[in-house]
N, C-alpha and C positions, 0 to 999 in steps of 0.2 A: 273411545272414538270421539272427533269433534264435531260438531254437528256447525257447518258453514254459516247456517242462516241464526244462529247465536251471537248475537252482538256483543256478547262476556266472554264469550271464548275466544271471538276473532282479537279483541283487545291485546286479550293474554298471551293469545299467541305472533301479534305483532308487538306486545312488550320483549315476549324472551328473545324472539329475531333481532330488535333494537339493543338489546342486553346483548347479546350474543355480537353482533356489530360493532358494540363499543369496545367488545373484549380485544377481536380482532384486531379492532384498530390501533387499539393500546400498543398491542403485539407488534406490530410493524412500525412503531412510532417509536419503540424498545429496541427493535430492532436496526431501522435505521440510524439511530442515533450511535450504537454500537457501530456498525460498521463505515460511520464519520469519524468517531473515536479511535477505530483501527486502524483507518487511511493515512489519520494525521500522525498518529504515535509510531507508523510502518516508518517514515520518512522524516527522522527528526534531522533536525538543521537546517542551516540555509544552501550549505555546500563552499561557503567562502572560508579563508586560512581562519577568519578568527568564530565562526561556527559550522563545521565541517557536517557533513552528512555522516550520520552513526548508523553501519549498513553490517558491522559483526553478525555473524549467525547465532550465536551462544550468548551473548553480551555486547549489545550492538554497541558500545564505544569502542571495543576491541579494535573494528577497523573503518576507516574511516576514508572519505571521500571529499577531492575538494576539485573546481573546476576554475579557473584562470586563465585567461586569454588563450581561449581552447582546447586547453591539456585538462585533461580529466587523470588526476592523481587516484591511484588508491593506494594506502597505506595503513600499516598496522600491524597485529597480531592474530593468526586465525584462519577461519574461513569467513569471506562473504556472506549475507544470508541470500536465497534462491529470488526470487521477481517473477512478478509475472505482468507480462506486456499487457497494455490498455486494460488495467482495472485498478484497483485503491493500494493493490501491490505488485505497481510497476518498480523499476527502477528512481531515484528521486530527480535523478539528469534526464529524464526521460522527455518531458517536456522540450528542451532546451540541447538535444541530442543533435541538432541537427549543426551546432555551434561546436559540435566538438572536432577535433582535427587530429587529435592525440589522446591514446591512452597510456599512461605511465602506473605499472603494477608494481610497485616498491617490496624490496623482500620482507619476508615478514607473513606476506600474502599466500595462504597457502589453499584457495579451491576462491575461486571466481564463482556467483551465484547465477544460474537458470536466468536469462533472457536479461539477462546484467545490461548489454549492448544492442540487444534486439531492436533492428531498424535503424541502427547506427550507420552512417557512411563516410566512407572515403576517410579513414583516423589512421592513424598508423600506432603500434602497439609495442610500446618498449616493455621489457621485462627486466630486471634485476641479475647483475655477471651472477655466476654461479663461483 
């Protein structure tokens, strides 16, 4: 038991709470930096011809994405990887979605990823002749 009116005990036990605080802190300061790290490596590229957005599920250069004067290309080998709307793994056009007027899904393309287009409007959607 600690007896409150002990001036060595209240110490010790406002050192382990400051120890225990730092620990924490460490922990979400590990953490956060992980999930910056996730955000930026989720969406690599810029999305233009000569650095393309690498959006493969299995091996994100497999397919790949690029946006030019409103067409939103996808192209490649695969499947898309999934997105998920307003967080660190939206889509990489996602920002910028409201520019797009065109989607063009080149063959090769074989499963479109979860909320890929979420919030997209008014685009029209070509697909590859069979």
């Amino acid at each position: 038991m600690y007896d409150l009116k002990d001036e060595s005990q209240n110490k010790q036990i406002l050192l382990l709470k400051n120890i225990k605080l730092r620990i924490n802190m460490r922990m979400y300061v590990a953490a956060f930096a992980l999930l910056i790290t996730a955000s930026t490596a989720f969406a690599q590229g810029s999305g233009t011809a000569a650095d393309p957005w690498q959006i493969g599920s299995t091996t994100a250069s497999a397919v790949t994405a690029t946006l030019s004067a409103g067409t939103l290309t996808i192209s490649g080998t695969g499947a898309m990887k999934n997105f998920i709307a307003a967080s660190s793994a939206e889509a990489p056009w996602y920002s910028v979605r409201a520019s797009i007027t065109r989607i063009v899904i080149n063959s090769g393309v074989t499963n479109i990823g979860n909320a890929a287009f979420q919030n997209t409007k008014e685009f029209r959607l070509l697909f590859p002749q069979l």
